[in-house]
C-alpha positions in Angstrom: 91.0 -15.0 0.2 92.2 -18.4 0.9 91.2 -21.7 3.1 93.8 -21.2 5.7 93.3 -24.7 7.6 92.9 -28.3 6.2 90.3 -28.4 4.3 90.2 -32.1 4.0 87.2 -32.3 6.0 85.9 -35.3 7.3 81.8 -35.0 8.3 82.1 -33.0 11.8 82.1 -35.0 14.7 78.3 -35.0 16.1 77.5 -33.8 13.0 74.0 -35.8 11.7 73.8 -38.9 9.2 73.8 -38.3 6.0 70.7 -38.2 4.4 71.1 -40.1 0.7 69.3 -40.6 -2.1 69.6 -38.1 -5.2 66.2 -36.8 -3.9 63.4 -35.4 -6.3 61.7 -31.7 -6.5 58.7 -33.5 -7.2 57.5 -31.4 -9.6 55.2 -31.4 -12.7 57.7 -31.4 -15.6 55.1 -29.1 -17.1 51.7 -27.8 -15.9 48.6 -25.4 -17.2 47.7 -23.2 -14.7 44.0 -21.8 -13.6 42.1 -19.9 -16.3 39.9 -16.8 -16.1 36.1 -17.9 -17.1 33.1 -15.6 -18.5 34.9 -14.6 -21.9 32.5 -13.6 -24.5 32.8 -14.5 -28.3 34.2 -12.3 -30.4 31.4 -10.4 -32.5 31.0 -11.0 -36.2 32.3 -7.8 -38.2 29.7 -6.5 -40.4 29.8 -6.8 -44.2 29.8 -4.5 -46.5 26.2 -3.5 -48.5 26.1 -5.5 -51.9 25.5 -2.8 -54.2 28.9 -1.0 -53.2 30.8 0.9 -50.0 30.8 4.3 -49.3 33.8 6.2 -48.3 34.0 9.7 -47.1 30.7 10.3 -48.7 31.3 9.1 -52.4 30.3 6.2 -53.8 32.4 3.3 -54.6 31.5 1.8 -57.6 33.9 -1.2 -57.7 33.8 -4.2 -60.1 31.6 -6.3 -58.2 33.4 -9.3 -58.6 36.6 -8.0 -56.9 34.7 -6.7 -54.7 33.0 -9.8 -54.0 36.3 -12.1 -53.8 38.3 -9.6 -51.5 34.7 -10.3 -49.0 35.0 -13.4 -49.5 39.2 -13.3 -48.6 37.9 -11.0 -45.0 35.2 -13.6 -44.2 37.2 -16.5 -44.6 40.0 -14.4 -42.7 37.7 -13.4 -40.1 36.3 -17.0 -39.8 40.0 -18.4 -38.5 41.2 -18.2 -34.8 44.1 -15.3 -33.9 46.6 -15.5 -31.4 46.0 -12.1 -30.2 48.5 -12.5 -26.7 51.8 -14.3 -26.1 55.0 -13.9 -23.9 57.7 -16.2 -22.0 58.8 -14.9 -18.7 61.5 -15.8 -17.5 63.3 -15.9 -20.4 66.4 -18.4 -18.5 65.4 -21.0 -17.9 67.1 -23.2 -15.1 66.6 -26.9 -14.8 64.8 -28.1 -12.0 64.4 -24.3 -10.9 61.7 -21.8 -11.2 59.3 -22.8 -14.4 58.8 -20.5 -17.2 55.3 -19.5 -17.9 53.9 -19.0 -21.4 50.9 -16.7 -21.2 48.6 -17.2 -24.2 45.0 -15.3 -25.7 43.5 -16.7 -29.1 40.7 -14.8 -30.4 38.3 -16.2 -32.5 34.0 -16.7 -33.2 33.9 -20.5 -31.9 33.8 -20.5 -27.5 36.8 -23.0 -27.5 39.7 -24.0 -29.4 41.9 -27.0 -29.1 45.5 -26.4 -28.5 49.0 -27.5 -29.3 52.2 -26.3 -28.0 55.4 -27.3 -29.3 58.9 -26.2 -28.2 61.4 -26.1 -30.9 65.5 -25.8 -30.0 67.1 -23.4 -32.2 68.9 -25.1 -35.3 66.6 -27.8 -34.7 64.4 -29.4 -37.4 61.4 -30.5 -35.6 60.1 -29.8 -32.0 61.8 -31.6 -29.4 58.7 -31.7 -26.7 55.0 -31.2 -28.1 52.3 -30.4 -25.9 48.7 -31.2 -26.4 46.9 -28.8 -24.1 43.4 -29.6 -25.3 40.8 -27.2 -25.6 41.3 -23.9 -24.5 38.4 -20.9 -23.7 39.0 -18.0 -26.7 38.8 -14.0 -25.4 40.6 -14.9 -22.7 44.6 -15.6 -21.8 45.8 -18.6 -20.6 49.0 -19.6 -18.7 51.4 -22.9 -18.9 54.6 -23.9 -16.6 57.1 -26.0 -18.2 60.6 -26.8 -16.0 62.7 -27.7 -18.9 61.8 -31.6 -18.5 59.5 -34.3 -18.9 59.5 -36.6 -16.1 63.3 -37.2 -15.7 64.1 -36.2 -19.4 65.8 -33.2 -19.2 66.0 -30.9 -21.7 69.2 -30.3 -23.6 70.8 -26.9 -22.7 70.4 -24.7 -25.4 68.0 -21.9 -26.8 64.1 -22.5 -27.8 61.3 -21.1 -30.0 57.7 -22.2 -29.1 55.4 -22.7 -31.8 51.7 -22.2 -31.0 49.0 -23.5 -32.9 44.9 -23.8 -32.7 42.2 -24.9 -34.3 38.4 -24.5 -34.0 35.6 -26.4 -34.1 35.2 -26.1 -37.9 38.8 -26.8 -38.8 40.0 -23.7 -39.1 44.0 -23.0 -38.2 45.6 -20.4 -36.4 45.8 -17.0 -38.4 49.2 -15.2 -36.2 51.7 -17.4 -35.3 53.9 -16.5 -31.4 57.2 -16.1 -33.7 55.1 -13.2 -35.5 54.0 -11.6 -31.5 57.7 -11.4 -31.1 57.6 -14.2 -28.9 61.1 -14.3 -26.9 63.3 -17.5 -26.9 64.1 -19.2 -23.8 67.7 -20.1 -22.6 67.5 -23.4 -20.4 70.5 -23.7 -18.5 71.3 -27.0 -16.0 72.9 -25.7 -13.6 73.5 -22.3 -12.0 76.8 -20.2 -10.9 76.6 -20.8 -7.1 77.7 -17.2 -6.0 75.4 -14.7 -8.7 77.4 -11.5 -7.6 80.6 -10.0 -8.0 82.8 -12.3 -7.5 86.9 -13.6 -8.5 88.5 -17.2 -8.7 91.8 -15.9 -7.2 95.2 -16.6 -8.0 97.2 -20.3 -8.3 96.7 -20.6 -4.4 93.1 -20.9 -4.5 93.1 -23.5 -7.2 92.2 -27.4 -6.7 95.3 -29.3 -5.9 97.0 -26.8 -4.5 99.3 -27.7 -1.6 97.8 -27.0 2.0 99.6 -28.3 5.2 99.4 -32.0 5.1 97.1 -32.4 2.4 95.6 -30.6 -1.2 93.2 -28.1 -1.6 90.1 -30.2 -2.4 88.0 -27.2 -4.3 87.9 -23.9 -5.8 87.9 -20.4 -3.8 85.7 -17.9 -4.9 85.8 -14.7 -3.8 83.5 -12.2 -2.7 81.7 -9.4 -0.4 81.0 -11.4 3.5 77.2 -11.6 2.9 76.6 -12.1 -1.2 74.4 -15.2 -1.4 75.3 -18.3 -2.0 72.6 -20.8 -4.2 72.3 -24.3 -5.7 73.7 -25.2 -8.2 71.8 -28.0 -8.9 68.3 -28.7 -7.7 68.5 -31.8 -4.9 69.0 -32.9 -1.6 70.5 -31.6 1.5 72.6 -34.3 2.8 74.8 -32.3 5.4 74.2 -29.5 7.3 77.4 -28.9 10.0 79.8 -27.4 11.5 83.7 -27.1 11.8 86.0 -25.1 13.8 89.4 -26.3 12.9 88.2 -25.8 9.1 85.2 -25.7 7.2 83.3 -23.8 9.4 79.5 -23.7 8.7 79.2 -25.9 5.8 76.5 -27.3 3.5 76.6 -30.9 1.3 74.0 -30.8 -1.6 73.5 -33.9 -3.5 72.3 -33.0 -7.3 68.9 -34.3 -8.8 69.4 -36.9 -11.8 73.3 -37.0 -11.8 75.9 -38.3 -9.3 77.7 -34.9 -8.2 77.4 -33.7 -4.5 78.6 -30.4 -4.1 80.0 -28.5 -0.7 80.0 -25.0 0.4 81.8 -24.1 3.1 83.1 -21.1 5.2 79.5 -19.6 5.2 78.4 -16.8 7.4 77.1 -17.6 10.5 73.4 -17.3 11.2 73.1 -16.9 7.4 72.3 -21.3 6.2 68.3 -21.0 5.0 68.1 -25.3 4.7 68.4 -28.1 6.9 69.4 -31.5 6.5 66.8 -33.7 4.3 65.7 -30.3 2.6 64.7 -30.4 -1.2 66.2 -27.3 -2.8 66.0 -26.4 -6.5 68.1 -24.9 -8.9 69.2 -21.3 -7.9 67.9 -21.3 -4.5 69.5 -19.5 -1.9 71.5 -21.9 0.7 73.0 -19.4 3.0 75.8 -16.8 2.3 79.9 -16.3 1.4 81.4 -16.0 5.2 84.4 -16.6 6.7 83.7 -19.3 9.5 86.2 -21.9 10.4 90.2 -21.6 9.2 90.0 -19.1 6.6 91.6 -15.8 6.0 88.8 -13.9 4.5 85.2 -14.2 3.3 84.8 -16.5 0.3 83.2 -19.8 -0.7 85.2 -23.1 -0.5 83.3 -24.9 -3.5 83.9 -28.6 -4.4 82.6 -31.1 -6.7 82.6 -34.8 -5.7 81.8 -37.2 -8.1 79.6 -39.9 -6.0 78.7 -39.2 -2.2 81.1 -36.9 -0.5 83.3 -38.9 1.9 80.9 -42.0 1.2 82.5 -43.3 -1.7 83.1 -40.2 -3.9 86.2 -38.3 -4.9 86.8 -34.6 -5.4 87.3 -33.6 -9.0 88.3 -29.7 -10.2 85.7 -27.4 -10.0 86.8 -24.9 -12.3 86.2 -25.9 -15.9 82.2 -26.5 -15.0 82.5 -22.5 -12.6 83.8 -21.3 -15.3 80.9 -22.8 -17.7 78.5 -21.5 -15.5 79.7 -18.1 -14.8 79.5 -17.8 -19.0 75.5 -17.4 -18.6 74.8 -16.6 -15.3 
């Protein structure tokens, strides 16, 4: 379905002033959450008797000296912390969005370990962030939040191992490493496809630059059902909230965190916009839902990209190529 009026909107008339700024989610790029307290230690396995072990009622009569060495192998064993718990959920990650939490349990004889995470991207030498989480209760599991930044650093897109490591108070190292738990990767993504359902980009009419009466179609039309959602691509601020009769309809601004595109939705259902003007949203939120408001010949979302404020010193540049990016992972 296509934008049947101009879509060269100007901001509606009595519509409010923009708000500016790029905004800021304001949160933690990465944050341990509460832990459960009264864990006991983990008891001390008993040893076998010196003269020998009995098995099934016969006796063992081993060369002592192996016998000795392979104790001496399970005590020092025994003596070293184990990661007995550890999963990533969810395993997308989207920038600025919901965080991932990594849920950890190290075992071990000692009440507390200190505690290192590190998260490596895949093809990558070293770790790209390192976390120093201090020390951490053993027996019981454990929980940290990380956004896919640090402060304003965001993470390059791409997929990541974590790496887990502990020691006790008398040295000793991790015995199980979270790659050997089957630990999952994580996929951090920066922005999200804005309409996560079925969906098409329509023919050569629905293009950018295609001619409309008096003017150039501005975005990209994507198609789908009247209600699917529409969400953020980017996390940000809410600079317009308005509406048009002669064209856009009910229509959204959304000006991104850390980078100068603003993007607009328009033609959304009535009754269905969930954020105001001056609202924070973050990546993959939902903003409203695909309508058919304003001049338009069916339900769909009118999508653009401006580079710099929209209408405030910005231009429009062709939406596809990054849609099309985005609709590769979402």
């Amino acid at each position: 379905m296509l934008c049947a009026g101009a879509l060269a909107v100007v901001p509606a008339a009595g519509a409010q002033t923009p708000v500016t700024g790029s905004g800021g989610t304001g949160l933690p790029d990465a944050q341990p959450v509460g832990q459960p307290q009264g864990a006991t230690d983990t008891p001390a396995a008993s040893q076998p008797a010196a003269g020998g072990s009995q098995s099934g009622g016969a006796t063992y009569h081993g060369s002592l000296n192996s016998v000795g060495q392979r104790g001496r192998r399970l005590r020092k064993r025994q003596d070293r912390p184990v990661l007995a718990l550890f999963q990533v959920a969810p395993t997308t990650l989207l920038a600025y969005g919901t965080p991932a939490t990594i849920t950890y349990q190290i075992n071990d004889r000692s009440r507390f370990v200190r505690v290192t995470l590190a998260f490596v991207r895949q093809g990558s030498a070293g770790a790209l962030y390192r976390y120093r989480l201090g020390r951490a209760r053993t027996g019981v599991p454990h929980a940290f939040r990380w956004r896919g930044a640090r402060g304003s650093d965001l993470a390059p897109q791409g997929s990541y191992h974590f790496r887990l490591t502990a020691r006790d108070s008398q040295g000793h190292r991790l015995v199980r490493s979270s790659q050997t738990l089957g630990g999952a990767p994580i996929e951090v993504r920066n922005h999200s496809f804005p309409v996560p359902s079925a969906h098409s980009f329509g023919g050569a009419d629905a293009r950018f630059g295609a001619p409309r009466s008096g003017h150039k179609h501005q975005g990209q039309d994507i198609t789908a059902a009247a209600g699917s959602p529409v969400v953020a691509p980017r996390a940000g601020l809410i600079t317009w909230r308005a509406y048009q009769a002669s064209g856009a309809g009910y229509y959204l601004v959304l000006a991104g965190e850390n980078e100068t595109y603003n993007y607009v939705f328009m033609h959304l259902q009535r009754g269905s916009i969930l954020v105001n003007q001056g609202d924070l949203v973050t990546t993959g939120q939902q903003l409203g839902s695909v309508g058919t408001t304003g001049e338009s010949s069916g339900p769909h979302l009118h999508f653009e990209i401006w580079d710099g404020p929209w209408y405030h010193g910005g231009h429009p540049i062709d939406p596809l190529p990054m849609l099309q990016i985005w609709d590769s992972y979402s």
